[in-house]
N, C-alpha and C positions, 0 to 999 in steps of 0.2 A: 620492514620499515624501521628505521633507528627513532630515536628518544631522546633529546639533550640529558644529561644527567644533573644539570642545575634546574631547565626548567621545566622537564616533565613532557615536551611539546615537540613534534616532527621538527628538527631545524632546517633553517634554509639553509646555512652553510655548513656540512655536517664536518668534524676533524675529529682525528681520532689521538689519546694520548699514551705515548710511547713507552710511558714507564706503566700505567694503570689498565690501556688499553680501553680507555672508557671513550663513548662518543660523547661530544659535547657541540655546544651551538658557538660557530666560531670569536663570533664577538663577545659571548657572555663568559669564554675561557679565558680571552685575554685578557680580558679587565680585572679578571680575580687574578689571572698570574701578574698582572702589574701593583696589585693590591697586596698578593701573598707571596708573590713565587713559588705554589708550592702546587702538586696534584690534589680538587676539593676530596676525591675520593681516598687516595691512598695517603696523602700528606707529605709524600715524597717530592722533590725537588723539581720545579717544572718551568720550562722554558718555554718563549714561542716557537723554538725552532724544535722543539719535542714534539709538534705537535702536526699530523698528518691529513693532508687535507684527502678527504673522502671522493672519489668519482660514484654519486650516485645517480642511478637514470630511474625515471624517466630528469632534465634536472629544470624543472618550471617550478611553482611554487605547489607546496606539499599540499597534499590534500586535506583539507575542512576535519576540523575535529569531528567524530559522529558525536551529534547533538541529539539523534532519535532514538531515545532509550526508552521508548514503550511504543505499543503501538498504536494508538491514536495518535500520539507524533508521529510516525511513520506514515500513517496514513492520511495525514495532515499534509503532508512534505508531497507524500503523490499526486494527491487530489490540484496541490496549487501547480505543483509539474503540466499534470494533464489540462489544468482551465490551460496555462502559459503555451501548450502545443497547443488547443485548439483556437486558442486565439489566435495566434501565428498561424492555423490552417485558413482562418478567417480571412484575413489581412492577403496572404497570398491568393487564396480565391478572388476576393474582390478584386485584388491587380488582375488578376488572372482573363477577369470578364467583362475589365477597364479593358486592358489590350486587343480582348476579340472584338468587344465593342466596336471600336476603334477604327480595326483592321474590316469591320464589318461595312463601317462609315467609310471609310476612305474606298471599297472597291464599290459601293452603293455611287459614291462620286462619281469614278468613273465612269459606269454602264452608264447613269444620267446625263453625263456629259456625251457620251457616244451617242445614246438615243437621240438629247436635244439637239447635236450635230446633223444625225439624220433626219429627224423631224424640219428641222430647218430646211435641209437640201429639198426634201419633199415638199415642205409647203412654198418654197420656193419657185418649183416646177408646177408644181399649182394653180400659183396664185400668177406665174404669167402662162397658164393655160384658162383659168378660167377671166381674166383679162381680156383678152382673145376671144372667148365664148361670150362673155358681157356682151362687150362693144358688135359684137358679133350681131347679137340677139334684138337690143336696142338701136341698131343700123348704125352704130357711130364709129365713123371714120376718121380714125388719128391723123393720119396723112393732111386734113385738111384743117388748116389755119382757123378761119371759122366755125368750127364745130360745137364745139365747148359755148359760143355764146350760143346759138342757133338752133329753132329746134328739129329735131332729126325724125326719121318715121322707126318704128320697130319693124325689123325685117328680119324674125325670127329666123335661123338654120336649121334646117332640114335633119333632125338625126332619129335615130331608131329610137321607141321610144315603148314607155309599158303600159299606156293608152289605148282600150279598145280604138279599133278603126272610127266607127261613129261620133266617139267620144272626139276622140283629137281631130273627126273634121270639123266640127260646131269650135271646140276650142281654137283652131285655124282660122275659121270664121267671125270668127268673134274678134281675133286680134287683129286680121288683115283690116275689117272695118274702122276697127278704133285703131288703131297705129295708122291710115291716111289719113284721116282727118286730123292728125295730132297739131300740124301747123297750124289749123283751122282754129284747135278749140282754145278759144278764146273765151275771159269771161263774159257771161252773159249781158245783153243790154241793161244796164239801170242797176246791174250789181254794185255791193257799197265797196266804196274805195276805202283807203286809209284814212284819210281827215275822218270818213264816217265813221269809221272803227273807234278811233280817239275818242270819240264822245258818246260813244254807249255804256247805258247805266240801268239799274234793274228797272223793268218796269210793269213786270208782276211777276208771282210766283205760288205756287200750290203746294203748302205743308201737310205734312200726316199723310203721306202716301206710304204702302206696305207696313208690316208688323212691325210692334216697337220691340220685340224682343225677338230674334235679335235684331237691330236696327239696322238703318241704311239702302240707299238706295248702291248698288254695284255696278250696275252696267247700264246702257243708255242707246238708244237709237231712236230718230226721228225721219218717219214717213217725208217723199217727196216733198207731201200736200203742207211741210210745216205745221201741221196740226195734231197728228195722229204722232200719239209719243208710246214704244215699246220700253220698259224699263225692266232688270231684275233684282234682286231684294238678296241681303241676306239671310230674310226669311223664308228662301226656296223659292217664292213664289215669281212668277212673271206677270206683271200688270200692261194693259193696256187703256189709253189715256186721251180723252180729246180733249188740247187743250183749249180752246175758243167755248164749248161748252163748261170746262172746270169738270169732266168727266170719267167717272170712271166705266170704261165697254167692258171692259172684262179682266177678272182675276185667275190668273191659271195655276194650278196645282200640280204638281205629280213629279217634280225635282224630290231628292231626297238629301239635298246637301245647299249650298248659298251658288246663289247663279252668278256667274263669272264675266259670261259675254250674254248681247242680243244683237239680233239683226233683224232688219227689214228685207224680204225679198219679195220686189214689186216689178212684175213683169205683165209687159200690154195683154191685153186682152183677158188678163188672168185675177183672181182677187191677192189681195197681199197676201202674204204669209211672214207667221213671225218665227223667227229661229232663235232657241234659247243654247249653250251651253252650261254644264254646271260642274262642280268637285265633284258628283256624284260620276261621271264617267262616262252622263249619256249629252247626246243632243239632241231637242225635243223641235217637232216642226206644231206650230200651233196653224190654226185658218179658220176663216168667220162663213159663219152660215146662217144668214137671215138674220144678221144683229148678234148672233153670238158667236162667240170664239171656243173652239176647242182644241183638246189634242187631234193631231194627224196623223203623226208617223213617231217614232222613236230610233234613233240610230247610237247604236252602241259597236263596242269592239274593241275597244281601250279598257288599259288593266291602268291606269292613273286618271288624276283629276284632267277638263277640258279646259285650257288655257288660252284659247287663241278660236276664234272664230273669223271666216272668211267667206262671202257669199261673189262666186265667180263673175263676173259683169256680164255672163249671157243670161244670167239667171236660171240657170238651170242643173248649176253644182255648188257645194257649201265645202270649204276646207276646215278641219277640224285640228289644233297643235293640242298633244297630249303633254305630260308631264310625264309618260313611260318609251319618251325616248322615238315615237311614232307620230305620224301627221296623216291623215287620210282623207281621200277626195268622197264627197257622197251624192249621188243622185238625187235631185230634191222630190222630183218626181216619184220615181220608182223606193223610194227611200231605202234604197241599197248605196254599201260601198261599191265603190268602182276599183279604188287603188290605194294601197297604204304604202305611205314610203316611211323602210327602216332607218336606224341607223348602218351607218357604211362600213365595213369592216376595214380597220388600216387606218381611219382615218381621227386623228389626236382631237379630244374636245368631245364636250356633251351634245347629245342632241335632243337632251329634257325640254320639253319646248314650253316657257313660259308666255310668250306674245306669238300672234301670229296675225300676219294682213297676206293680202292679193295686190300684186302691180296690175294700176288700172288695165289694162292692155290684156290680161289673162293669163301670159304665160308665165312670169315669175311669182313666185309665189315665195316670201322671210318668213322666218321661225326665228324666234330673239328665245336664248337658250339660258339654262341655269348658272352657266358660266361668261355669261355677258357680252356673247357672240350671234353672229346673223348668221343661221344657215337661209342661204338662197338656191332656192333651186326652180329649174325648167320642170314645167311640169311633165312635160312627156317624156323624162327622164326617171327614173325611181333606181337607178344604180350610180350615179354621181352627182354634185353641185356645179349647180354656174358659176356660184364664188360662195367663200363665207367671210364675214366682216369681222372685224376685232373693235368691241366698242365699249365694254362697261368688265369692270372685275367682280359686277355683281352681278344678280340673274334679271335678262334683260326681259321686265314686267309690261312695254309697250311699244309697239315702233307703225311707223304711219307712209305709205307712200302717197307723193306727192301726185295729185293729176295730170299733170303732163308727163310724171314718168320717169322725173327725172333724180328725185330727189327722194334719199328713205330719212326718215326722223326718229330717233332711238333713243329710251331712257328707262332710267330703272329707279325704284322706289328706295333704296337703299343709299342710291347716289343723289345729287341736286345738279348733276349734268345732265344737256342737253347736246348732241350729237348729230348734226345732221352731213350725211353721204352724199357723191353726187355718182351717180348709178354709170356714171359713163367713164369716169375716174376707178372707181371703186375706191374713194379716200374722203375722208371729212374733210368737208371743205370748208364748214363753220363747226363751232363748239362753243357753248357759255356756259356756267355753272349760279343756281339760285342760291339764294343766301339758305346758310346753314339750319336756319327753323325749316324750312323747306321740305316738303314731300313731292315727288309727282308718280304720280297717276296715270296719266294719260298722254301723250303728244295726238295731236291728228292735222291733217292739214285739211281746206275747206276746199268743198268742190270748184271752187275756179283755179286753186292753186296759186291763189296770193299771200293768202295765211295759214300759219301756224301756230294750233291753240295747244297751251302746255297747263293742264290741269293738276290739281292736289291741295295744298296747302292755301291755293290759291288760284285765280285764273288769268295766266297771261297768253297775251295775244303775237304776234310778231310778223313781222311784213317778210315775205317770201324774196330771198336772194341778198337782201339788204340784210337781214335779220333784227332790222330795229322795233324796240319792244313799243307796241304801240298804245296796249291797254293791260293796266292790271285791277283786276277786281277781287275785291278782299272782302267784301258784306255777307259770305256765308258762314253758315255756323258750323261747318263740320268739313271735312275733306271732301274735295271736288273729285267726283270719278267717272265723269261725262262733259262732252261740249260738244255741238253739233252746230255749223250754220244752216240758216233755214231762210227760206221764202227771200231769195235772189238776196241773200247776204245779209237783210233788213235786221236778221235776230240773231242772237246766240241762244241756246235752250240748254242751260245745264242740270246735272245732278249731283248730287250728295251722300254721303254718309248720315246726314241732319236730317233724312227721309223725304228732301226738298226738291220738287223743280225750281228752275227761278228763269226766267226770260229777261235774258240783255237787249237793249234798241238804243234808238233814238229816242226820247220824250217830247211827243207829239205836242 
């Protein structure tokens, strides 16, 4: 390594002198020979052109004086070295798992795009097979002009099914009776029309029903006789209630979680019997004997809460929708399962079942799922659907079919839409949404199939086909989560969160 010999320092230009032979820094020789003319070292006589320019390599600029003359500096100098690699290790990883990230997302895109491609084609092939299967099942005939106003009989097809023999001939039976007479049924004589609907107001009601901790009344069903009221509680319990006496018949026990659904199942010649479901897993058959009511039967077989309750219209089977993904048929009699149907395998979408009803007629049977879809299915079927419907992006908490059969009603506690299907379509053919304080509850439609009561936040009423809202009632003091019409249309008998029944009419 050379040295200027004025300044002591690696030069950048290094030249050497001809007469002294000394290296010097090229700029700092000439200026002293322009000052002196002479060599600093020897004193002899020195020119620019004495003076030889040097070829040194490497030739970039000299290297750094060493500055680390002990070793704490020295080991000061590495220590900042190694932070400076590992931070640049740093910085390149991070790019590093930017990239894979990346590359991770963009071929994630793709399969999603492939799948949702195929998923499409499939529910395509689907949904114009079970189209087909519907209109099949319901007897409706596209072909004819007519159809769509007019009403049709159900003329279920014929297919192999997972049905004991006995079982699906009573369910045959059951449907052939109720699907002729479907043109027939008609509302009843002296049933209330619209005008009367418009003008009913509370006109009595019974507080301090079940425990106030935790409070509320849950679920709600009313006996034929309009009188006889089955309620459950979130206090576990199931009450029964008459209401012309102001009475309590009996308190039932033995739920271990908040009861979900009830029903009434009343069959001739037979005493009622009341059907609880609950979040505990089971369903409970209660029935009276001499004035009191007790447990019957108990049916279990679900690993999640009971969501959805269905008592078949022969009366002699209850469907159960689970929240583990299962739905099962149960003997009310025998208090055995008959049939559990799973989910399907292949097939996109939950089958948690949060609501669940029976089409009057018997063989279809909605599941309103956590993902805001209908699964429908034949019942004598347990390896495919009849259709499934696309209705809410939230978990569908209620859905209602209409008595003639023709119409399903759908709505979820998270949404303030209302959704109603026309079964022979498979598409909504109405939809309104409530104002945004809004909760519902419940949709049901009344046994003549003129109305539709949409519970929660509030109670509205709605004329069937028209869908114009005919009645809202707002005098309760807690979320509505029951409405039932009773004694040939004359009442409404609802329930509450408030622990309340409260009976809508006319004022006498």
């Amino acid at each position: 390594m050379f040295f200027c010999a004025i300044s002591g320092s690696p030069p950048t230009a290094p030249v050497v002198s001809k007469t002294s032979g000394t290296v010097y820094e090229k700029a700092l020789i000439e200026r002293y020979i322009e000052e002196n003319g002479t060599d600093p070292i020897s004193g002899e006589p020195l020119t620019k052109e004495d003076l030889v320019d040097v070829k040194a390599k490497p030739s970039t600029l000299p290297p750094r004086p060493a500055n680390q003359t002990s070793i704490p500096a020295l080991l000061t100098a590495l220590q900042s070295e190694y932070d400076a690699i590992m931070l640049e290790s740093l910085e390149i990883k991070k790019a590093f798992q930017s990239s894979r990230q990346e590359l991770a997302n963009a071929l994630y895109r793709e399969d999603a795009a492939t799948r949702v491609i195929a998923r499409l084609m499939k529910e395509r092939d689907e949904a114009r097979q079970a189209l087909s299967s519907i209109q099949s099942t319901i007897g409706f005939q596209a072909t004819a002009p007519e159809a769509a106003a007019e009403d049709v009989e159900m003329a279920p097809e014929a297919n192999e099914g997972a049905l004991p023999a006995e079982v699906e001939a009573k369910v045959m039976e059951t449907n052939q009776a109720l699907s002729s007479g479907r043109k027939k049924r008609k509302p009843a004589p002296g049933y209330s029309k619209a005008e009367q609907v418009k003008a009913f107001t509370q006109i009595s009601h019974v507080p301090s029903l079940h425990a106030t901790k935790p409070a509320g009344i849950t679920a709600l069903d009313v006996a034929k006789d309009g009188n006889t009221v089955v309620t459950g509680g979130a206090d576990k319990a199931v009450q029964i209630f008459d209401l012309e006496a102001s009475k309590v018949l009996g308190t039932l026990k033995g739920h271990t979680k908040a009861v979900t659904h009830v029903a009434f199942r009343e069959k001739e010649g037979e005493n009622k019997l009341a059907i609880s479901a609950s979040a505990d897993k089971t369903v409970k058959i209660w029935g009276e004997e001499n004035g009191k009511w007790s447990n019957k039967a108990n049916l279990t077989g679900h690993k999640g809460e009971i969501n959805g309750l269905a008592i078949h219209p022969s009366g002699s089977y209850v469907a159960a929708g689970s929240s583990d993904s299962t739905w099962s048929l149960y003997d009310i009699e025998q208090a055995t399962e008959i049939v559990k149907y799973s989910a399907l395998p292949g097939v996109e979408g939950s089958f948690a079942y949060t609501s669940f009803s029976v089409h009057p007629d018997g063989i279809l049977h909605g599941g309103g799922t956590k993902d805001g879809s209908v699964r429908v299915w034949d019942i004598r079927q347990s390896s495919s659907l009849a259709a499934t419907l696309d209705s809410h992006q939230s978990p569908l908490t209620t859905l209602s079919f209409s008595e003639n059969g023709y119409y399903l009603a759908t709505a979820a506690d998270a949404s303030q839409t209302v959704n109603v299907f026309d079964l022979r379509k498979l598409d909504i053919v109405s939809s309104w949404t409530l104002p945004s304080e809004n909760t519902i509850s419940e949709v049901r439609f009344d046994p003549s199939a003129q109305f539709l009561s949409v519970g929660g936040t509030d109670l509205r009423i709605y004329a069937n086909k028209t869908w114009e809202e005919l009645l809202k009632f707002d005098d309760n003091a807690g979320v509505l989560t029951g409405a039932r019409f009773v004694k040939n249309g004359s009442q409404v008998v609802l329930s509450g969160l408030d622990r309340t029944l409260r009976v809508l009419g006319v004022q006498a």
